[in-house]
C-alpha atoms as one frame of an Amber mdcrd trajectory, in Angstrom:
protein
   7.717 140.678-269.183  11.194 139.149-270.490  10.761 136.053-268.089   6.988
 135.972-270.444   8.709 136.262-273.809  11.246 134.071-273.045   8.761 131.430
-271.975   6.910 132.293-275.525  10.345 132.079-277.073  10.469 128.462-276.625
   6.881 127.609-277.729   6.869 128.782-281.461   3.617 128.769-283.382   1.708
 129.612-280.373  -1.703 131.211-281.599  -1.864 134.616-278.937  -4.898 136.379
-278.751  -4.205 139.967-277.027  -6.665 142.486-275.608  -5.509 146.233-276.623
  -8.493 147.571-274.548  -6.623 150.400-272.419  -2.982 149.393-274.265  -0.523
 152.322-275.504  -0.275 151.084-279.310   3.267 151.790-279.890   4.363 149.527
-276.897   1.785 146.805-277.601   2.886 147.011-281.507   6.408 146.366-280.821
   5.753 143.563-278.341   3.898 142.208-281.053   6.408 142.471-284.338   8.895
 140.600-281.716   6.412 137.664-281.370   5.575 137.680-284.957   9.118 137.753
-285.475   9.647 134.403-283.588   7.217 132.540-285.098   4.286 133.103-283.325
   0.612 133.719-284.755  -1.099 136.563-282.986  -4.930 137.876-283.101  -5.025
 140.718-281.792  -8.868 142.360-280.502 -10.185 145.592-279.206  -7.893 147.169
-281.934 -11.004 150.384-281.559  -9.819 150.889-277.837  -6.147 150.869-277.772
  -4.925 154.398-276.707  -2.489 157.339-277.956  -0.687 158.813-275.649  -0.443
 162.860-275.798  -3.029 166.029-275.885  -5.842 165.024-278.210  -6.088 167.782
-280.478  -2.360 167.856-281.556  -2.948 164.273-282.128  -5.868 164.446-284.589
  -4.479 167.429-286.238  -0.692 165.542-287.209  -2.811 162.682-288.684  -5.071
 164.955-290.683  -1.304 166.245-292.188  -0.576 162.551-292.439  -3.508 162.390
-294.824  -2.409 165.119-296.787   0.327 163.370-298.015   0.306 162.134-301.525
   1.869 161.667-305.417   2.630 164.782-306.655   1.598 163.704-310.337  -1.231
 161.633-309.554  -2.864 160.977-305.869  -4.647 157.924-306.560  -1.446 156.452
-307.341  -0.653 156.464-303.328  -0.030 156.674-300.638  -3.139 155.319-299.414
  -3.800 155.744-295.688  -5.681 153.790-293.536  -8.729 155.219-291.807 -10.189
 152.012-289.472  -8.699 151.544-286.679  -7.204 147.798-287.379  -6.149 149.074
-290.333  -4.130 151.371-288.740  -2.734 149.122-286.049  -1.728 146.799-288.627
   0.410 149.771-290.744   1.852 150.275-287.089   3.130 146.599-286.731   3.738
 146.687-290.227   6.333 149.327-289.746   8.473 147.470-286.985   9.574 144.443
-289.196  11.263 144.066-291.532   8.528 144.694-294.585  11.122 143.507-297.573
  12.443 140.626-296.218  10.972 137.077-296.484  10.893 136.924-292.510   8.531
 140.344-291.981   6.966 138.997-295.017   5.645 135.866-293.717   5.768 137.510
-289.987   3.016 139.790-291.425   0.812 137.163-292.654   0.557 135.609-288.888
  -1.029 138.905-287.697  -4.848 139.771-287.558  -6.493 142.615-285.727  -9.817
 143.176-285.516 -12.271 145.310-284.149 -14.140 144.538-281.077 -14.505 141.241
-279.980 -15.460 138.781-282.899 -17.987 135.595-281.354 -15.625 133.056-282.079
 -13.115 134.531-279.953 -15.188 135.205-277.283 -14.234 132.098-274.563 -10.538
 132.502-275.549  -7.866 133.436-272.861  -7.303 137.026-273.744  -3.780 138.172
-272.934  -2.137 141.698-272.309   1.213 143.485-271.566   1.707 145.297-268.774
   4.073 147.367-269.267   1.958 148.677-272.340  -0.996 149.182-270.091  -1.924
 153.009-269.513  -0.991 154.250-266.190  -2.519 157.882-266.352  -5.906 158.774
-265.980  -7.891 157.882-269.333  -8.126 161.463-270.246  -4.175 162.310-271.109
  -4.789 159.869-273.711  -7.088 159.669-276.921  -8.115 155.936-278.450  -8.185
 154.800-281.553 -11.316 154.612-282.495 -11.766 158.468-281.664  -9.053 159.278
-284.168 -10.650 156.819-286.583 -13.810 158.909-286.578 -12.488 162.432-286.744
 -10.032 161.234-289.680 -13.609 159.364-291.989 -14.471 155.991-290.080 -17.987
 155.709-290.617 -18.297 153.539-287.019 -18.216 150.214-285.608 -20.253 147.233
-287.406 -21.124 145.685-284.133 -21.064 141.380-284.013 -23.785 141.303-281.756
């Protein structure tokens, strides 16, 4: 993996398109923010079947506190939390750079996520990390798109 990034390192505005089918989303969101960080523009698909590692109910039940979260005087003043699963992802890469600065600023407005694979990315070379590839069985984990739904995503607007 550090002989791949360092490879990338050299290459800068490199457009990346990355698979998170079967990808823990905290390791594949930091691998990201680092090649955002370098320069890199990355479009990332699948965001619906990344994974979360730990026991599924205990999951869903800290993000429906998550949700509970808001002003004090006035909740539709924030925070506002996403709900779709790229909108999540992106809150998740969002919180690994450096949000304030002009670097994390710009680094941000390389990324795109979406859901499933869109047509015009469908004959691109779709990459992965494999150390952020699940090793368990399927079943210690829960996706995204499964939390999505139990938290209000109405479902998946299919491109086909």
């Amino acid at each position: 993996m550090a002989k791949q990034l360092a490879e990338q390192k050299q290459k800068p505005n490199q457009i990346m398109t990355i698979d998170a089918k079967d990808c823990i989303a905290g390791r594949m969101c930091s691998h990201i923010s680092k090649l955002l960080l370098q320069g890199h523009h990355v479009r990332v698909v699948n965001a619906e079947k990344s994974m979360i590692s730990g026991n599924r109910y205990k999951t869903i039940e800290e993000y429906k506190e998550y949700l509970t979260i808001s002003s004090a005087t006035n909740p539709i003043h924030g925070p506002l939390h996403p709900r779709m699963p790229d909108r999540i992802l992106t809150r998740m890469v969002r919180g690994m750079l450096p949000k304030r600065k002009s670097s994390g600023i710009t680094a941000l407005k390389r990324l795109r996520i979406y859901i499933a694979i869109p047509p015009e990315f469908k004959n691109t070379k779709l990459e992965t990390f494999e150390d952020s590839k699940i090793r368990k069985p399927a079943s210690y984990f829960i996706t995204l798109g499964e939390l999505a739904k139990q938290i209000g995503w109405k479902g998946l607007d299919s491109y086909e």
